[in-house]
C-alpha positions in Angstrom: 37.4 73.9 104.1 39.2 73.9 107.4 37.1 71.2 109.7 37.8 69.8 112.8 36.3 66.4 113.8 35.9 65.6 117.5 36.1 62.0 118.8 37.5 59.2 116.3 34.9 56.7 117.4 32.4 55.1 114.7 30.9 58.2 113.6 33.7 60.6 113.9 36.2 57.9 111.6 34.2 57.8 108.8 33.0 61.6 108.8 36.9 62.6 109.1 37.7 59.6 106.2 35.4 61.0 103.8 35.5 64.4 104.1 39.1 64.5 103.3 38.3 62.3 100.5 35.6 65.3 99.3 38.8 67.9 99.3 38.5 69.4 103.1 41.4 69.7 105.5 40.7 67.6 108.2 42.3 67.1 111.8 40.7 64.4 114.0 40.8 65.0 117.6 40.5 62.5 120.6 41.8 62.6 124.2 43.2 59.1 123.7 46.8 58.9 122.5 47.1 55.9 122.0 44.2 55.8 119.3 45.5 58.9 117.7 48.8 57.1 117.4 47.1 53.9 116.1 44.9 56.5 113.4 48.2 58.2 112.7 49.6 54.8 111.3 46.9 54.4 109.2 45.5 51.6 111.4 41.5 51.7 111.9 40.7 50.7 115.6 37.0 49.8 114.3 36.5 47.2 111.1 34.8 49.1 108.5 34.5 48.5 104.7 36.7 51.1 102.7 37.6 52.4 106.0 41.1 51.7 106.0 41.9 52.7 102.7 41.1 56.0 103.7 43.0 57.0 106.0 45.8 55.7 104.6 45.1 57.5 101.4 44.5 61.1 103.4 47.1 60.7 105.8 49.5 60.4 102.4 48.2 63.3 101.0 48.3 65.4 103.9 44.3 66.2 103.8 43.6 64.3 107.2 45.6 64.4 110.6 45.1 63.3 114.0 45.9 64.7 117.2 45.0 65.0 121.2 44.5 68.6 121.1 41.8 70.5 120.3 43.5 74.0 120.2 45.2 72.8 117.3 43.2 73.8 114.3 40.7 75.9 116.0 41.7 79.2 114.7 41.2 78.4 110.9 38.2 76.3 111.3 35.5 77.0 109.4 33.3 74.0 111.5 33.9 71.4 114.0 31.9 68.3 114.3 31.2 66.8 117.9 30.8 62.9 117.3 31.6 61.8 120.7 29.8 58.9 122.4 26.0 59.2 124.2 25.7 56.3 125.7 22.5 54.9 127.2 22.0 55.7 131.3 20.2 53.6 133.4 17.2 56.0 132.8 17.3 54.8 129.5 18.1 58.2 128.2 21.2 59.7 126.2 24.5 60.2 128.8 25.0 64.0 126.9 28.4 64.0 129.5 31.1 63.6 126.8 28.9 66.3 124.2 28.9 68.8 126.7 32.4 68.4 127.9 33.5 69.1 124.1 31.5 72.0 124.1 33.2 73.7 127.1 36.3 72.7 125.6 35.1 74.4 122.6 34.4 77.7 124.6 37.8 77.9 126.1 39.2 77.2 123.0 37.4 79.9 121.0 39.7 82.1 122.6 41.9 81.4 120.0 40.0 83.2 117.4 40.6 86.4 115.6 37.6 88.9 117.6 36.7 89.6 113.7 36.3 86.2 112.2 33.5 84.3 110.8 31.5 82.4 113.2 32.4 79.0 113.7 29.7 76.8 113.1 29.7 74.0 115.9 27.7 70.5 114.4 26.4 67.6 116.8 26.7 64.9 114.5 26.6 62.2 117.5 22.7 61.2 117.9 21.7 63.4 120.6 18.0 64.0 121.7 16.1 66.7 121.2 17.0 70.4 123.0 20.7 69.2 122.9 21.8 72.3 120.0 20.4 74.7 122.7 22.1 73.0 125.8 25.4 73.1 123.7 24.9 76.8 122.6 24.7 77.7 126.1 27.9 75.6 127.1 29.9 76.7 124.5 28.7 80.3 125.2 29.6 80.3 128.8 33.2 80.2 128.0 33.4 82.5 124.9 32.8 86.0 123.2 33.3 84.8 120.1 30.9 84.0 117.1 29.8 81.0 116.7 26.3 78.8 115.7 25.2 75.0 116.8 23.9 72.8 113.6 22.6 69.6 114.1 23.3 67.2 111.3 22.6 63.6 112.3 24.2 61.0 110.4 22.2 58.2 108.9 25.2 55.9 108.2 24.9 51.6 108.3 27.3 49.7 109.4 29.4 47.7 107.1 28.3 50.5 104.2 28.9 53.4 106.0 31.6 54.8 103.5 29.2 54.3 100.6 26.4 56.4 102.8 28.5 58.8 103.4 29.7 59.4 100.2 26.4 58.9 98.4 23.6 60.2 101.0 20.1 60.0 99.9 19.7 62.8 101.8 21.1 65.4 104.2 19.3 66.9 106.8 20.8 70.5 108.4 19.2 72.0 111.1 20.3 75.8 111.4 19.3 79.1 111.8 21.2 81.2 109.6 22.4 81.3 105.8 25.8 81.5 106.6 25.7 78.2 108.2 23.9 76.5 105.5 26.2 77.9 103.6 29.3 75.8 105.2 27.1 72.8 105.6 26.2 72.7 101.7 30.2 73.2 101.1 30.9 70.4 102.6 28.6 68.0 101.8 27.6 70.0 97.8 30.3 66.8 96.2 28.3 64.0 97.8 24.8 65.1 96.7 26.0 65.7 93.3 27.5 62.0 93.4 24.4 61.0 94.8 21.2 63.2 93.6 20.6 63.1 97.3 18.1 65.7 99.0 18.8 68.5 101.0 16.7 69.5 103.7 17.1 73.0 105.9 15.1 73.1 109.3 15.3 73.9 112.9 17.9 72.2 115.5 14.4 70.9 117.0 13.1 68.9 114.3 16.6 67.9 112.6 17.8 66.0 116.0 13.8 64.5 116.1 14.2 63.2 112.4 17.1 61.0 113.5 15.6 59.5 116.0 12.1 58.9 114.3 14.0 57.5 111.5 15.9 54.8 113.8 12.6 54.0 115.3 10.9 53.7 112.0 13.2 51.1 110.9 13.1 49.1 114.5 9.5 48.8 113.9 9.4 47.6 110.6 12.1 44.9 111.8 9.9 43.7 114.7 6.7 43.9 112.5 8.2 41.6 109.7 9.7 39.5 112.4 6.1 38.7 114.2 4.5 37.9 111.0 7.1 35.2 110.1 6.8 33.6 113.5 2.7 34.0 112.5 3.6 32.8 109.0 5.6 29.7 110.7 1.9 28.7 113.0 -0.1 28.8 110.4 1.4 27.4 107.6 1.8 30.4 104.7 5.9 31.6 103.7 6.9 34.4 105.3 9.0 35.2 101.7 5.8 35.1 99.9 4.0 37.9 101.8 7.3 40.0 102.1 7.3 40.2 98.4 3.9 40.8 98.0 3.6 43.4 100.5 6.6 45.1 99.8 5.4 45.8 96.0 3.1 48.0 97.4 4.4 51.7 96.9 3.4 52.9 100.4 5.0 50.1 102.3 8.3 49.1 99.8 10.5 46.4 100.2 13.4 47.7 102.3 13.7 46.3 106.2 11.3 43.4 105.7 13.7 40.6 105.9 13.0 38.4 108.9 15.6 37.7 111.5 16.8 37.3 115.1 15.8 41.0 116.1 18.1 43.8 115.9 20.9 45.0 117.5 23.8 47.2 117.2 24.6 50.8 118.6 21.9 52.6 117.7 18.2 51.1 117.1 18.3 49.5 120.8 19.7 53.1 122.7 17.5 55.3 120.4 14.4 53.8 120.1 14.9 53.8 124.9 16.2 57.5 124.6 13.1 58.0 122.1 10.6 56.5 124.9 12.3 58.8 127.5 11.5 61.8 126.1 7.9 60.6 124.8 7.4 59.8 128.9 8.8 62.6 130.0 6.6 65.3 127.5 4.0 63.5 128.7 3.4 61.3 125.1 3.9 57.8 125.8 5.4 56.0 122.6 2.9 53.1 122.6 4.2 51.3 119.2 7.8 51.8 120.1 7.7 50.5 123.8 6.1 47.4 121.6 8.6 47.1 119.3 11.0 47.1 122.0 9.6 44.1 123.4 8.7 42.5 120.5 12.1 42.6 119.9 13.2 41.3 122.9 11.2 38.6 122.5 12.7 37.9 118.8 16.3 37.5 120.1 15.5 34.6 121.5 14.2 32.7 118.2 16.9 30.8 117.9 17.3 29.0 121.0 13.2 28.2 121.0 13.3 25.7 118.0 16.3 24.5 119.2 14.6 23.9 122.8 11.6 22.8 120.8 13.6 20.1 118.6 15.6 18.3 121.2 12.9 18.3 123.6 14.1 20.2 126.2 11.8 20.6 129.3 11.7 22.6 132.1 13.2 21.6 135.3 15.9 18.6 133.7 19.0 19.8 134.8 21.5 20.6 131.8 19.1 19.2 129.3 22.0 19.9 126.3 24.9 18.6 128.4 26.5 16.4 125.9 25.2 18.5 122.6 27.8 20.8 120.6 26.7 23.3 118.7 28.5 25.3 115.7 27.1 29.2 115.6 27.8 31.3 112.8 28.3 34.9 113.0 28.9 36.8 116.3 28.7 40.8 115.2 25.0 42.2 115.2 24.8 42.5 111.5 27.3 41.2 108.5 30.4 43.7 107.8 30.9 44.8 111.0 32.8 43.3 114.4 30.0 45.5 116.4 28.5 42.8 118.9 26.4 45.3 121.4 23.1 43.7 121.5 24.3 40.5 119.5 21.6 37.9 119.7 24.0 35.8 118.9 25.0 36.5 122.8 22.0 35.7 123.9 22.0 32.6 122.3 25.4 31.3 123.6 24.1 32.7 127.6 21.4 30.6 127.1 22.9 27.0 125.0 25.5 27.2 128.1 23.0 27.6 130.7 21.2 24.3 129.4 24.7 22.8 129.5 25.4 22.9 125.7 29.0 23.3 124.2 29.4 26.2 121.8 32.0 26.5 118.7 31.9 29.8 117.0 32.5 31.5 114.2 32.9 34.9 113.0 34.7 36.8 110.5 35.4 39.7 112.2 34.0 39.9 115.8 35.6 37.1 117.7 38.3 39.5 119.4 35.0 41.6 120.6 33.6 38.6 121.9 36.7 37.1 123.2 37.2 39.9 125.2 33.6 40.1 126.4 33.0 36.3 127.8 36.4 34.5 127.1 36.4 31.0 127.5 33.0 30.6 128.0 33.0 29.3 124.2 35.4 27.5 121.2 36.9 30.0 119.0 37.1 28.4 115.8 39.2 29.3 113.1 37.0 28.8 110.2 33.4 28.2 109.7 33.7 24.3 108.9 36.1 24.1 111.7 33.2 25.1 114.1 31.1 22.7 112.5 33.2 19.5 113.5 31.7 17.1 115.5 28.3 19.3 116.1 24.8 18.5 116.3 23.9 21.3 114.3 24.8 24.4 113.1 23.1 27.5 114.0 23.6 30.6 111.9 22.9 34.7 113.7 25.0 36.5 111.1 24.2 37.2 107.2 27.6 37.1 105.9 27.8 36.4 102.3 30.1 33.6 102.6 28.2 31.9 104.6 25.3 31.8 102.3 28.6 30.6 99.8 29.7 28.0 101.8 30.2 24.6 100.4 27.1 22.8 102.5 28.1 18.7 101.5 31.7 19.4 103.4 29.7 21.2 106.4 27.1 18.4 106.2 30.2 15.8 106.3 32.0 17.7 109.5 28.5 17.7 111.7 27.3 14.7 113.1 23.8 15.3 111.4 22.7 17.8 108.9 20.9 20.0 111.2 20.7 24.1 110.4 18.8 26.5 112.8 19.3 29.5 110.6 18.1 32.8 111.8 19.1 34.6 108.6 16.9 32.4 105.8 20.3 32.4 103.6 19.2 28.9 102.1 15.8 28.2 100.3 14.5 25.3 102.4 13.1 23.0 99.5 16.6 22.8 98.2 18.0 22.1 101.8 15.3 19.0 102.5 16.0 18.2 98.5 19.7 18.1 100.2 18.7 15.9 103.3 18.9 18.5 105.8 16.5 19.0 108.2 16.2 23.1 108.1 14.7 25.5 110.6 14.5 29.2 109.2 12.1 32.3 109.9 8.5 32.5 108.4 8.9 29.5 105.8 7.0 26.1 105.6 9.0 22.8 105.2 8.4 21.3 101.7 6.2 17.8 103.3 3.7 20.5 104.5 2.9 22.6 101.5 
């Protein structure tokens, strides 16, 4: 099929990658030239497992192309996908400026079409909130004759494995109203659910743009549940891993998204689950456990820097109580496999070690440019994890990536001045760490002298 993919952001890349890689003509559209010229080199402006390969592969062959104007491919397309940006407003809702600029764009364009072809079936694949298909009919229709339907088809794509979710969905979800757009839909996604033996699911614009955000929120609140009892585990003296394991067995809970941590981030679980509330306030049905996983999860992000606090003593009202400490962090991206900081606790952490006078090394094995360009010198960029741990007096860990949880702890126990690890990820089992001589702060899990 003929498909045109609108905005080359996070969404829109790996849509345009794998959709070539499924067969389907593909031309990528953004108003930004320099990106397209960047994409049209092969070069991904976003890190992205498998991404890269890609493009390069489709750009080769010819399948996938990139270019600044819309008009282009518009008259053979059989669907174009809006993934442009939604950022939060200060209302706490979805900024739906960039969706409905594409869909006017879209209306002019249609102009373009034969009178007597098919209808072109328009898909908001950016996370948008409910009503948005209808708001983008009647924008697309106020410039146009032509045929044409809105689908809404949110993506449920992780970072660092998006390729793999794309290209091996457990399930799709379609909202439309006709046949003959199912129709397109199931053509272009039919090779990925055979891959997979992912579902399909057909249902109205209404409930498919609800699913994706109850489906964020869902996830959120499973975080910020497992997080709260593994600080509950920590008072009173049972291992968070225990109960995970235990309660995940159960087959109406299951043991995905109960991994404690230093709460979640990212582009999507902080924005949706405040665009989710919005609309709950706004219908009149206030979102009670959401608005308290939003501030349980507030309240996680700052894990880190109470057991450090708690260990050196620090009290309130001594100026720069850390002024003379260094501290190593590992990991600066919100989750491993990606160089996405947006709501990085790891940000957090380093606003508040400065602000008690504390010297920060980091580390991070894609996101330091991000953060570089976000607070600049405020911190040491080191180039390697044992680098950052020279001369600390301890080493704190935000970030789960695997080779951290590889690295070679005698030669980072040699480089810090004492074998000190506040690590918000529980990559280490702490009875082999105290076996070690480390004195080990994790999530939810007893030191060995108190069991």
């Amino acid at each position: 099929m003929q498909v045109l993919v609108i905005g080359s952001g996070y969404v829109g890349l790996v849509a345009a990658a794998c959709f070539a890689e499924a067969g389907h003509r593909i031309l990528g559209v953004d108003v930004d030239a320099a990106k397209v010229a960047t994409l049209s080199r092969g070069e991904s402006p976003i890190f992205e497992p498998g991404l890269d390969e890609l493009l390069v592969k489709h750009l080769a062959s010819g399948a996938l192309r990139f270019t600044t104007d819309l008009n282009a491919g518009i008259a053979e397309a059989d669907a174009a996908f809006i993934c442009v940006g939604t950022p939060q407003s200060e209302d706490g809702s979805a900024d739906m400026k960039y969706v409905l600029a594409v869909a006017a764009q879209l209306g002019r364009a249609m102009a373009l079409r034969a009178a007597d072809a098919k209808p072109l079936i328009v898909v908001d694949k950016s996370t948008v909130p409910v009503g948005t298909a209808a708001r983008v009919h009647a924008e697309i229709a106020a410039h146009t004759d032509r045929a044409f339907e809105v689908v809404s088809n949110p993506e449920f794509l992780r970072e660092g494995s998006a390729i793999l979710d794309f290209l091996e969905p457990d399930r799709v979800v379609v909202g439309c109203r006709t046949d003959h757009a199912e129709t397109i839909m199931k053509g272009l996604y039919q090779s990925f659910l055979d891959r997979s033996g992912g579902k399909w699911f057909r249902m109205d614009p209404p409930s498919a743009e609800l699913t994706k955000y109850a489906a964020n929120a869902m996830l959120a609140l499973r975080i910020s549940f497992i997080n709260e009892i593994a600080n509950l585990a920590e008072a009173v003296g049972a291992d968070v891993d225990h109960v995970k394991v235990a309660i995940g067995a159960d087959h109406r809970i299951g043991p995905a998204f109960l991994n404690p941590g230093p709460g979640f981030g990212g582009s999507c679980f902080p924005k949706d689950l405040q665009a989710l509330l919005k609309v709950g306030r706004e219908q009149g049905q206030p979102l009670m456990t959401l608005a308290a996983t939003v501030e349980a999860n507030r309240h996680q992000k700052q894990v880190l820097l109470r057991k450090v606090k708690a260990h050196f003593g620090v009290q309130s009202g001594v100026p720069a109580p850390l002024k003379g400490r260094r501290f190593a962090l590992w990991g600066l991206a919100f989750k491993a496999d990606t160089d996405d900081i947006r709501e990085s606790m790891a940000l957090e952490l380093i606003e508040g070690l400065v602000n008690l006078g504390a010297q920060v090394v980091v580390h991070d094995f894609a996101a330091m440019d991000a953060v570089r360009a976000r607070i600049g010198d405020k911190v040491i960029y080191a180039a390697t994890p044992l680098e950052a741990c020279e001369g600390a007096d301890a080493l704190l860990i935000a970030t789960e990536w695997a080779q951290y949880r590889q690295a070679d702890l005698e030669a980072v126990g040699r480089a810090l001045k004492s074998r000190r690890i506040f690590d918000g990820r529980n990559l280490f089992r702490p009875e082999a760490m105290e076996a070690q001589g480390w004195t080990y702060h994790s999530l939810g899990r007893r030191p060995v002298a108190a069991k």
